[in-house]
MIGUMI-275180 format. One record per residue: residue number from 0; x, y, z of N, C-alpha, C in turn. Coordinates in steps of 0.02 Angstrom, whole numbers. Layout:
N
     k     n_c1     n_c2     n_c3    ca_c1    ca_c2    ca_c3     c_c1     c_c2     c_c3
   NUM        X        Y        Z        X        Y        Z        X        Y        Z
...
END
This chain:
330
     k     n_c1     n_c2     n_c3    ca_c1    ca_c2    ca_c3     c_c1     c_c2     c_c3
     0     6797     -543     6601     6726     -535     6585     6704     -589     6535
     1     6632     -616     6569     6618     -674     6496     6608     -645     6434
     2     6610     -681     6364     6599     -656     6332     6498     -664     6315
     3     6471     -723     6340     6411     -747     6326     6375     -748     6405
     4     6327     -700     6424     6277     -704     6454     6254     -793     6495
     5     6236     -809     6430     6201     -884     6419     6238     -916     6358
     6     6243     -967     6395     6251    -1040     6351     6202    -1078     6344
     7     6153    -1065     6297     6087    -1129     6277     6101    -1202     6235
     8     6065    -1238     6265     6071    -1324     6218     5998    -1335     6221
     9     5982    -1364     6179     5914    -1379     6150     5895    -1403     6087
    10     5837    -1446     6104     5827    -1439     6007     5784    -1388     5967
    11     5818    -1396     5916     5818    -1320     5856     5746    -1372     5815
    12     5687    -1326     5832     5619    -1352     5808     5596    -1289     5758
    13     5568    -1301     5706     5535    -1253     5677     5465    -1263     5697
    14     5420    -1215     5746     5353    -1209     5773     5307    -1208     5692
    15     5251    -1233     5716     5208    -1230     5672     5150    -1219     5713
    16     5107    -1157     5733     5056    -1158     5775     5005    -1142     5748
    17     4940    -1183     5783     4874    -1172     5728     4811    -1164     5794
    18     4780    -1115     5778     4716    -1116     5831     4669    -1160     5813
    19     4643    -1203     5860     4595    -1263     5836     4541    -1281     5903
    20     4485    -1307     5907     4442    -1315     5944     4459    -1372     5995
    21     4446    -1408     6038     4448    -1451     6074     4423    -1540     6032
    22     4361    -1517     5991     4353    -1577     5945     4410    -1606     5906
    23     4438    -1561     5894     4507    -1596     5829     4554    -1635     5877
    24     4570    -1624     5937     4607    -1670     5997     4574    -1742     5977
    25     4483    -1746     5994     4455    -1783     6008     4445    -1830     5941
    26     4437    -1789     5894     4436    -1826     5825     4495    -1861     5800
    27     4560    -1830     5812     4615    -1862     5784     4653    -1905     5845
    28     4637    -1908     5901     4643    -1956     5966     4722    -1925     5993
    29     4714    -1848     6009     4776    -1812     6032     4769    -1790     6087
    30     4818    -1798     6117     4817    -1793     6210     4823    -1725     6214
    31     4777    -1696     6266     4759    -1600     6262     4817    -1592     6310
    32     4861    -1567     6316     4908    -1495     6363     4970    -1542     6373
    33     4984    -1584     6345     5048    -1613     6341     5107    -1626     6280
    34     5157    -1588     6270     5206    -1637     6212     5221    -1718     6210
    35     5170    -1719     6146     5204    -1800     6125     5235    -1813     6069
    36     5297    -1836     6082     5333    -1846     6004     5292    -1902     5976
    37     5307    -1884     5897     5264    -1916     5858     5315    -1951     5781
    38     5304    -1986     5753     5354    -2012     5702     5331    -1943     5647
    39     5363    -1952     5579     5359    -1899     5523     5293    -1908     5485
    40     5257    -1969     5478     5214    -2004     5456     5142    -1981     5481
    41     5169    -1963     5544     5111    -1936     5617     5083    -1880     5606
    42     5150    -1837     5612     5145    -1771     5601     5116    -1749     5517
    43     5146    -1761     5482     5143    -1731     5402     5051    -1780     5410
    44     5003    -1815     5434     4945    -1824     5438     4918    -1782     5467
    45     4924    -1746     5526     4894    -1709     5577     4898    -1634     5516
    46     4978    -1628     5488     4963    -1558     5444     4914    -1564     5406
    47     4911    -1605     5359     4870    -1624     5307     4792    -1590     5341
    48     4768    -1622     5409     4703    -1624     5410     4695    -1540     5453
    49     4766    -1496     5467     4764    -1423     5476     4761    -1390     5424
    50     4768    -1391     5357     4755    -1372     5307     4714    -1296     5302
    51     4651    -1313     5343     4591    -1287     5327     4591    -1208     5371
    52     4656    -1213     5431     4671    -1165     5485     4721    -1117     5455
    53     4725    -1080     5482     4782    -1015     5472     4846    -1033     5517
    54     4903    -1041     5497     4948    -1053     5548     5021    -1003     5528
    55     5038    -1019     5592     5110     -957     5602     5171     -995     5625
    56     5231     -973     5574     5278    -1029     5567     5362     -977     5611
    57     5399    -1008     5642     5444     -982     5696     5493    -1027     5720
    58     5548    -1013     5704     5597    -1072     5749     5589    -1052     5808
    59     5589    -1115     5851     5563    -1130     5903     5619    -1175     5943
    60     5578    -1212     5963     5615    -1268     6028     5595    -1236     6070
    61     5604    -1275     6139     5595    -1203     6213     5658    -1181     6240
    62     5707    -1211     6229     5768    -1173     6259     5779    -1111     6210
    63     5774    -1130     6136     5776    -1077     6080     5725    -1018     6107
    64     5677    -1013     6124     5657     -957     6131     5684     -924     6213
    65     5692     -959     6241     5743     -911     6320     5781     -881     6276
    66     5842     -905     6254     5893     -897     6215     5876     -840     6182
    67     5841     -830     6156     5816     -764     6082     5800     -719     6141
    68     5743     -734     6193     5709     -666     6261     5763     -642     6269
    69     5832     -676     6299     5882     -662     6307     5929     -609     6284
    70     5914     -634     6220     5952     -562     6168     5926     -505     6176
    71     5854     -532     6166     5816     -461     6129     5790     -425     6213
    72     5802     -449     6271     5800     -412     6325     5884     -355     6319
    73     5943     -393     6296     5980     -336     6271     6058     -385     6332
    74     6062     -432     6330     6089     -494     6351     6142     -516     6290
    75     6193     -538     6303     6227     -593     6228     6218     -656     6234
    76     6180     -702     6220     6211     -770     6183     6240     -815     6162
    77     6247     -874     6176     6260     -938     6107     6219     -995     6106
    78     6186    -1015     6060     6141    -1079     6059     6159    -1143     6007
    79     6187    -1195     6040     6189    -1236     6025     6133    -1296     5986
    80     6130    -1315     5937     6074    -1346     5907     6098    -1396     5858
    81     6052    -1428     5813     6064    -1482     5771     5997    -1461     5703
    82     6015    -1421     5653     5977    -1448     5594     5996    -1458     5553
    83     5978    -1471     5485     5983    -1492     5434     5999    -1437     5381
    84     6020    -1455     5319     6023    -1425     5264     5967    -1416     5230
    85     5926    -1437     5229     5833    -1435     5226     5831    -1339     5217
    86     5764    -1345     5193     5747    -1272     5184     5709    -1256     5260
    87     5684    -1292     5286     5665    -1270     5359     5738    -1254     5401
    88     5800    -1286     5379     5860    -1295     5405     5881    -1193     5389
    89     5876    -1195     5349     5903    -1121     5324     5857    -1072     5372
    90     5785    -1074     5366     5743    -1024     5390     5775    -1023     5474
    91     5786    -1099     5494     5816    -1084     5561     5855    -1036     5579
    92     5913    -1063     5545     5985    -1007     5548     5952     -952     5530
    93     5922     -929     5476     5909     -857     5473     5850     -827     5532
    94     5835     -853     5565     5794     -830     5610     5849     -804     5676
    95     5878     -865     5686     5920     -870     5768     5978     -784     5729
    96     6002     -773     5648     6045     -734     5666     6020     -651     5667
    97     5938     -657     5649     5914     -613     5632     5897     -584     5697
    98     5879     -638     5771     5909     -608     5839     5971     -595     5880
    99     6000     -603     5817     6083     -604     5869     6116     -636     5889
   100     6073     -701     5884     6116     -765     5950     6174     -789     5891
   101     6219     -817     5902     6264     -816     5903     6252     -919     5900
   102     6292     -945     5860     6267    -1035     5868     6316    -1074     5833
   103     6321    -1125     5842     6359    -1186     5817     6327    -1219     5727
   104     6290    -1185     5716     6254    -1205     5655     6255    -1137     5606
   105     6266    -1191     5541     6279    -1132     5471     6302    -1160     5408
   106     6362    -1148     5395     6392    -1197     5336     6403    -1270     5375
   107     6379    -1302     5318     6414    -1385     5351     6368    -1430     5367
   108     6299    -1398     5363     6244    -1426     5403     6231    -1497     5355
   109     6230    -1561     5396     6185    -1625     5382     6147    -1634     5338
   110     6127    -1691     5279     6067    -1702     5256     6027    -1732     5315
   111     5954    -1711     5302     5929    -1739     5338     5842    -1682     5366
   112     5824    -1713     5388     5739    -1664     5392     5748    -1623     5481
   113     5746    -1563     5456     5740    -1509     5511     5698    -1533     5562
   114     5688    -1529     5637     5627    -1557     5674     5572    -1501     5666
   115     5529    -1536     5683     5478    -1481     5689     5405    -1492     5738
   116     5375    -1436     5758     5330    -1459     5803     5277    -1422     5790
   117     5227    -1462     5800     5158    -1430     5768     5130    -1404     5861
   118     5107    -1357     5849     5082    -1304     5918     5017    -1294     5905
   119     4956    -1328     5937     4888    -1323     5936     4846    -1294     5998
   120     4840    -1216     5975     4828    -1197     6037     4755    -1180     6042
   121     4716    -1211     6085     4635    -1197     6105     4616    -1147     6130
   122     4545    -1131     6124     4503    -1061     6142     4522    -1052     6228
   123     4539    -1101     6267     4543    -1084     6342     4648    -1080     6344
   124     4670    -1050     6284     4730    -1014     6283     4787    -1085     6284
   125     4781    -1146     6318     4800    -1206     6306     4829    -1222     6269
   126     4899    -1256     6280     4959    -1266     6200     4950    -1337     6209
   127     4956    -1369     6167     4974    -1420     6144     5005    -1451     6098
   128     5078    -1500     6102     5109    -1491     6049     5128    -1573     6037
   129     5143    -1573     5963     5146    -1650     5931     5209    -1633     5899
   130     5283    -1651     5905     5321    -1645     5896     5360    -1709     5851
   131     5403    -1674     5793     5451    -1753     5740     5502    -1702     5747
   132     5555    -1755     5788     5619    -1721     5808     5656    -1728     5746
   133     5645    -1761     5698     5697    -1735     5649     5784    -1759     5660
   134     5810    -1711     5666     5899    -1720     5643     5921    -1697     5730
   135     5853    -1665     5763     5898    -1637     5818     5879    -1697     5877
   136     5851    -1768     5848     5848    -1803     5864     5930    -1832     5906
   137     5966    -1851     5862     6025    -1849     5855     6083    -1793     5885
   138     6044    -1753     5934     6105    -1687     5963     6154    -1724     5989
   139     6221    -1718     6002     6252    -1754     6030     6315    -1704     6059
   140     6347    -1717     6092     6414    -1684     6120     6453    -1636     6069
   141     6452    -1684     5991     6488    -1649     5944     6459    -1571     5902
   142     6384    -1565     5945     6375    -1497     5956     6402    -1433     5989
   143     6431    -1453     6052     6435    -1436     6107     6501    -1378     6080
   144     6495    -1311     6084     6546    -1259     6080     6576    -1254     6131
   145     6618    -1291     6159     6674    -1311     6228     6696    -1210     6244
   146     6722    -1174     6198     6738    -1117     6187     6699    -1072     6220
   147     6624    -1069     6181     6576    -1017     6222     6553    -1048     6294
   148     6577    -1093     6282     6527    -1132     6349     6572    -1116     6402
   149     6626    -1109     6395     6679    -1096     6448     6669    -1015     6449
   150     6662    -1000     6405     6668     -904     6426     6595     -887     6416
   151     6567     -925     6467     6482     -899     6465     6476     -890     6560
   152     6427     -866     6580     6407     -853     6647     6339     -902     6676
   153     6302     -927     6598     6276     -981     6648     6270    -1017     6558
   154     6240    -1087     6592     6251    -1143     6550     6157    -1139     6562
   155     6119    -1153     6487     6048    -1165     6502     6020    -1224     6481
   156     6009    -1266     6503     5992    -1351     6447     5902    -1351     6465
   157     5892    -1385     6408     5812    -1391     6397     5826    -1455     6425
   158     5761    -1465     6463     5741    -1529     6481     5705    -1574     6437
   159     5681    -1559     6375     5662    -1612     6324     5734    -1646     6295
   160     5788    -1641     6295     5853    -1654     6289     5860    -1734     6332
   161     5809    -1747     6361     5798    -1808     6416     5780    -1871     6378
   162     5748    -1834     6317     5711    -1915     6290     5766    -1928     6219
   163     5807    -1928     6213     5863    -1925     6169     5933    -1966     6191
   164     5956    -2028     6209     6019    -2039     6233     6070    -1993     6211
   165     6076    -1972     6135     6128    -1940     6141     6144    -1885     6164
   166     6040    -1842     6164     6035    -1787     6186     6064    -1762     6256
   167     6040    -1827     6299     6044    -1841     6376     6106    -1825     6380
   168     6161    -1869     6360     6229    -1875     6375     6259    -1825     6353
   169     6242    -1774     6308     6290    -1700     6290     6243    -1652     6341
   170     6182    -1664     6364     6195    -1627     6419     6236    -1634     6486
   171     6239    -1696     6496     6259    -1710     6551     6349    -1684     6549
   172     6367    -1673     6481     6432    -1685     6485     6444    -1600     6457
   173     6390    -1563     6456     6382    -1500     6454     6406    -1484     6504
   174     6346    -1499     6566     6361    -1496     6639     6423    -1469     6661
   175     6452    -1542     6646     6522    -1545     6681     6563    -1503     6646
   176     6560    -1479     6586     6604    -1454     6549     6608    -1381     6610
   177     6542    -1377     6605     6518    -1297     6647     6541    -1292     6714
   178     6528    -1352     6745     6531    -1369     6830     6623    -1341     6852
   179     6664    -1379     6786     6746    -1391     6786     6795    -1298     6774
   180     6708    -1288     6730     6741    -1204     6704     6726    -1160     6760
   181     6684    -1189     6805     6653    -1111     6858     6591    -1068     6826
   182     6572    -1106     6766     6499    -1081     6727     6441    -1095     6770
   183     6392    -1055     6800     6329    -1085     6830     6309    -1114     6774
   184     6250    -1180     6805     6224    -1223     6775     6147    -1206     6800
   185     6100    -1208     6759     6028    -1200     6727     5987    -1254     6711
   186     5952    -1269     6721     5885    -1329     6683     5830    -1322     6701
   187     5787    -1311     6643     5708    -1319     6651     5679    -1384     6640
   188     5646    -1404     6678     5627    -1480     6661     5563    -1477     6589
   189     5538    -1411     6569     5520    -1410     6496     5450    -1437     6505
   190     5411    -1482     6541     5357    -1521     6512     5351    -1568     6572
   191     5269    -1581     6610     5247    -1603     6651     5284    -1686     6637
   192     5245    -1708     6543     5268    -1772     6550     5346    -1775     6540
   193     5393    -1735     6537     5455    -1766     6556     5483    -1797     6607
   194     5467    -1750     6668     5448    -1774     6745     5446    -1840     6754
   195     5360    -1867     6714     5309    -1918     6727     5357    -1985     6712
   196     5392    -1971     6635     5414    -2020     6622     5496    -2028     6610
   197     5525    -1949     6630     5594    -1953     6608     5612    -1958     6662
   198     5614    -1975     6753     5624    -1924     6778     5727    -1965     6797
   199     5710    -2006     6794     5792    -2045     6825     5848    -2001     6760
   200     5806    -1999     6693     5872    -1961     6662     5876    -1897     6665
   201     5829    -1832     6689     5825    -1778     6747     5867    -1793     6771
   202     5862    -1832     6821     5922    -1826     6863     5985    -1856     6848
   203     5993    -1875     6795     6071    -1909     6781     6104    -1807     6755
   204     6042    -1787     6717     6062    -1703     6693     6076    -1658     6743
   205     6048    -1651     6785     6046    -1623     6836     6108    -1637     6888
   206     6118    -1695     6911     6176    -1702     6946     6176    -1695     7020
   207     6235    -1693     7057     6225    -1684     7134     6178    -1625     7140
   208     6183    -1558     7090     6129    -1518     7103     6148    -1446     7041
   209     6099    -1420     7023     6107    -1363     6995     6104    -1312     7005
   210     6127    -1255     6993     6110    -1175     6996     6066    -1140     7021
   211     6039    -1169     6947     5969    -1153     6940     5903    -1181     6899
   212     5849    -1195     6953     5808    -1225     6915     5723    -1196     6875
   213     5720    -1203     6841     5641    -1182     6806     5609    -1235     6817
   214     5538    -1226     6819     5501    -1268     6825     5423    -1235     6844
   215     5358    -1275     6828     5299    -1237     6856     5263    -1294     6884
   216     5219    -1273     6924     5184    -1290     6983     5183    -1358     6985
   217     5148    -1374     6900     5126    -1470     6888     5184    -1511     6900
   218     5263    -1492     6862     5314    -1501     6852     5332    -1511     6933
   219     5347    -1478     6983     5363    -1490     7049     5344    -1522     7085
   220     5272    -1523     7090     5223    -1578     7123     5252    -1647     7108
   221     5233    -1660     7025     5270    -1724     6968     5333    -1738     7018
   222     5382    -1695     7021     5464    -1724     7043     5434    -1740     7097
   223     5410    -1711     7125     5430    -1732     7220     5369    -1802     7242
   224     5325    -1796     7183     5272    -1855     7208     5230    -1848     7236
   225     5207    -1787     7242     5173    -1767     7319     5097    -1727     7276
   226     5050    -1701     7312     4986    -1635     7302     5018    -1587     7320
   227     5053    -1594     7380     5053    -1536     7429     5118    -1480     7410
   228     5107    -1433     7393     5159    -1396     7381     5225    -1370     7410
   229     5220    -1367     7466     5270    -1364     7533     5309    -1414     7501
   230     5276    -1472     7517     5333    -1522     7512     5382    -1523     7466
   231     5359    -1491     7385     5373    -1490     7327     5430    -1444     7326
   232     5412    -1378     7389     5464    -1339     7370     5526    -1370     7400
   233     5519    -1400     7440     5568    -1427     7486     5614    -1491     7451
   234     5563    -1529     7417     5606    -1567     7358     5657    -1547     7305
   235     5616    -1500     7286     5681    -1455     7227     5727    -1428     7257
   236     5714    -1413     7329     5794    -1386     7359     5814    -1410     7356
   237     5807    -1487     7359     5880    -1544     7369     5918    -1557     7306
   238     5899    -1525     7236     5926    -1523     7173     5941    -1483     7145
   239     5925    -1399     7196     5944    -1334     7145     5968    -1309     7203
   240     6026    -1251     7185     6035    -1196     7240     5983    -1143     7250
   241     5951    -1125     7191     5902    -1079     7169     5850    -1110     7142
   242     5792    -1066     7124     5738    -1105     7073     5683    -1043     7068
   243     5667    -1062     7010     5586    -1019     7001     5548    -1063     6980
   244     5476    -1068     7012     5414    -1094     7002     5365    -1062     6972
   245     5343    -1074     6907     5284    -1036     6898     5231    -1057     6899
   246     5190    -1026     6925     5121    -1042     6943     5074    -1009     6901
   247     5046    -1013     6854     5004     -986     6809     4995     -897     6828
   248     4899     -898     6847     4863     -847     6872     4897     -825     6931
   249     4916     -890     6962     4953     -844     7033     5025     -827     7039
   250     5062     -827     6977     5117     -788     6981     5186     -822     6991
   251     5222     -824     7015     5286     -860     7030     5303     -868     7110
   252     5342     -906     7142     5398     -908     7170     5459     -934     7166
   253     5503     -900     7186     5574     -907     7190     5596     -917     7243
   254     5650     -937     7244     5724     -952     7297     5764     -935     7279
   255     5800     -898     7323     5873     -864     7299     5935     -897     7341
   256     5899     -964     7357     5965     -985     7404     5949     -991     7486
   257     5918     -913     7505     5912     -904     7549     5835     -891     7610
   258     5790     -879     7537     5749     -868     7551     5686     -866     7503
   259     5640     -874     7519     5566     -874     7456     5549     -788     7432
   260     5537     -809     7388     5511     -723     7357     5442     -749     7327
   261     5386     -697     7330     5334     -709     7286     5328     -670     7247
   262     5313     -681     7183     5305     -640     7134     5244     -637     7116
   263     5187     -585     7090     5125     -557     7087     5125     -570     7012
   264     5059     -616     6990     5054     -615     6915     5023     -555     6908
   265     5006     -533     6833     4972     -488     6789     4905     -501     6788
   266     4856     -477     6786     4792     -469     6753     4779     -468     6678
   267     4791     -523     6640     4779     -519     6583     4736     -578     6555
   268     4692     -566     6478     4649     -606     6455     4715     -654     6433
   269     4715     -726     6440     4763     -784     6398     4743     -776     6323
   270     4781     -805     6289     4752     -804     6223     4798     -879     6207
   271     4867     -870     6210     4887     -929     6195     4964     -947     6242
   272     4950     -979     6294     4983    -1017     6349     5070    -1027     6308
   273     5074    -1040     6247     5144    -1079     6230     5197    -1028     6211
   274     5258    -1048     6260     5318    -1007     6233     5311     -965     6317
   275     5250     -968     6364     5255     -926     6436     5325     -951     6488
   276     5339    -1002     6499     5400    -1048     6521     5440    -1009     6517
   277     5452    -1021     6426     5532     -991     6405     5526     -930     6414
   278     5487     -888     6394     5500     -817     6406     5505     -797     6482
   279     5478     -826     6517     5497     -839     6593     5571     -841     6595
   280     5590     -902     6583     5650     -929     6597     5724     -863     6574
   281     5712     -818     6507     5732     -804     6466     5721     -738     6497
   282     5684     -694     6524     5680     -643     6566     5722     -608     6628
   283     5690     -696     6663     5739     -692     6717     5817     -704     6716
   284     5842     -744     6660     5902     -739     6662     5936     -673     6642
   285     5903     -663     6596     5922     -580     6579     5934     -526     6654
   286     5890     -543     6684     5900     -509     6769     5944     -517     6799
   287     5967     -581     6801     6013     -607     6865     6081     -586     6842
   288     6079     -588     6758     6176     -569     6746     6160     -503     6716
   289     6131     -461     6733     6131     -384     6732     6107     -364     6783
   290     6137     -385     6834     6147     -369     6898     6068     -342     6958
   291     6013     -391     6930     5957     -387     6964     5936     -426     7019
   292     5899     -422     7056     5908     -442     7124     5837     -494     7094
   293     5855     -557     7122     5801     -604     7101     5716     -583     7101
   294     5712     -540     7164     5636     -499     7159     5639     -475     7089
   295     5689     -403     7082     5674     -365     7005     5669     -422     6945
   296     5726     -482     6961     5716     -516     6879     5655     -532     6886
   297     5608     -584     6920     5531     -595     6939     5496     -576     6915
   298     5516     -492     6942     5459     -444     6899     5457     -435     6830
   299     5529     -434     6785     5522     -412     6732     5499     -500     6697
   300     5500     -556     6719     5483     -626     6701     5421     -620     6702
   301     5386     -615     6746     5321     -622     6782     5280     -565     6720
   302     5290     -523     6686     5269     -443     6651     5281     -488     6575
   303     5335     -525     6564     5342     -547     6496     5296     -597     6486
   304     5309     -628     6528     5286     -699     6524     5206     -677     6522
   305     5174     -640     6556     5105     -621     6545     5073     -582     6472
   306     5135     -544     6447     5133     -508     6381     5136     -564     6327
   307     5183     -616     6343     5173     -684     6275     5117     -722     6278
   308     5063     -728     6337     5008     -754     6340     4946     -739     6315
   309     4963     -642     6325     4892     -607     6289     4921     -601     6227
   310     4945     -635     6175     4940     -635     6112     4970     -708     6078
   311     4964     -698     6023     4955     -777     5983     5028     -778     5983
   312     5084     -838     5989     5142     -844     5975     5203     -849     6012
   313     5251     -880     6026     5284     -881     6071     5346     -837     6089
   314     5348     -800     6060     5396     -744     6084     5355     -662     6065
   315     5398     -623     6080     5390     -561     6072     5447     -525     6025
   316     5423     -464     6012     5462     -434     5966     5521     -407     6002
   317     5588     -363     5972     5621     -334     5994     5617     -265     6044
   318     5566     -250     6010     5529     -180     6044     5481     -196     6124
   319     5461     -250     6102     5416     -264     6142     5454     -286     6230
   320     5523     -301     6206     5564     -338     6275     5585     -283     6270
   321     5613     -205     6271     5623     -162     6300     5574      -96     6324
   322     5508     -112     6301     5455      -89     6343     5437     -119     6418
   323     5456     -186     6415     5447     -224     6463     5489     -183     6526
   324     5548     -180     6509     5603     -132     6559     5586      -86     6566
   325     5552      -37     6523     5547       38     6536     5466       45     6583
   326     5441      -10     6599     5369      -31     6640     5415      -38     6688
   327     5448      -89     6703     5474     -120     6772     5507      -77     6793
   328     5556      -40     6773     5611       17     6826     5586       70     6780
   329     5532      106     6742     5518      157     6739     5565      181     6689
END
């Protein structure tokens, strides 16, 4: 029996999210519904001129929050990361152990500045994020817990891990670590513009093909090149055994290998779009290795992922991911 559910890699971001109007995009010349990394100089300006907003502070990353859904759906853990000895470095670790997960970071940690990502989310529920990778700039292989990663049941890598050489190459060599152990392998491609502009080192991560893939609607179109969606689904077959697509308002589909499933979104007001992915991503895996049939995980993905949207913030509480279950199977 594994001992870890999931094996996560990602970078370890402390979120900084602030509700703000559409003018402040336009005033400070910031691209609306996309992550763009930004130097330290960038960011610590953009805080400066948030000042005036209320904001809510959370270790983050997007693989970090699957990773945490994960737990707190009632799943085990390990997350691999890179911060600093920094006081944002500490709040990290005390966050990741205050869910359980289980990680490669603690005593020993680096000088050096924690990453962090500022999360600007608009009245039409819209995330947008300006990201200074910091120390997890630098993730590299010598993160990599060879140990849990071998006694895990699936391997999960963030696709922002793409714009990083060293990042790139300890996933890739994640992969294989996983591919050699009999670990399923996982990847969300994370972000439309990774696609746009990462996509050849996608696929150096990815490999002859993966497990399993995450991804939503813009993201699939992006890989395959195409409008047309058919085509799109038919492209990601040739790189995943499996996959889930999410489609906003209209809900999900999946592949289980064998066949398409549709999944029925929720009826709910948005409030704030960021962290819906991972809790997606982080749902459904919880399903598949507690023995759920890709429809049931769907459902309980498709129910979370709609519950992190009608409220400000990217995860949910502990309580809140086992209400989710006692909705779905009653």
């Amino acid at each position: 029996m594994n001992k870890y559910h999931v094996y996560g890699i990602g970078n370890a971001l402390v979120d900084m999210e602030f509700e703000v109007e559409d003018e402040f995009f336009q005033q400070y010349g910031i691209d609306k519904g996309l992550m763009t990394l930004v130097d330290e100089q960038r960011q610590h300006e953009l805080i400066t001129h948030l000042d005036a907003f209320d904001g809510k502070k959370a270790s983050g990353g997007s693989a970090a929050n699957t990773i945490i859904a994960v737990n707190y759906f009632g799943g085990k853990s390990f997350y691999s990361c890179k911060v600093s000895s920094d006081e944002l470095g500490d709040f990290y670790v005390e966050d990741l152990q205050a869910a359980g997960v289980d990680s490669n970071v603690g005593d020993g940690r680096k000088d050096g500045i924690t990453g962090k990502c500022l999360v600007l989310v608009t009245p039409d529920a819209e995330r947008t994020m300006n990201t200074f990778l910091g120390i997890t700039e630098t993730f590299s292989v010598d993160e990599i817990h060879q140990d849990a990663l071998t006694q895990s049941e699936y391997l999960y890598i963030e696709g922002y891990l793409v714009t990083s050489p060293t990042g790139r190459h300890a996933a890739i060599e994640a992969r294989r670590i996983a591919e050699d152990a009999g670990v399923k392998t996982a990847l969300t491609f994370s972000d439309p513009a990774m696609v746009k502009f990462f996509k050849d080192g996608l696929a150096e991560m990815i490999g002859a093909k993966v497990d399993l893939l995450f991804c939503n609607e813009a993201e699939a179109l992006s890989w395959a090149g195409t409008e047309n969606f058919d085509q799109a689904v038919e492209s990601i077959k040739q790189i995943a055994d499996t996959f889930a697509i999410t489609l906003g308002s209209k809900g999900a589909l999946l592949y289980d290998g064998k066949r398409v499933i549709e999944i029925s979104a929720h009826e709910i007001t948005a409030v704030d779009s960021n962290g819906a992915g991972d809790m997606f991503a982080g749902a459904f895996l919880y399903g598949i290795t507690h023995g759920h049939s890709f429809f049931e995980a769907g459902n309980i993905a498709s129910l979370a992922a709609a519950k992190v949207v009608s409220q400000f913030g990217p995860r949910l509480n502990a309580e809140e991911h086992k209400a989710i279950l006692d909705i779905v199977f009653g």
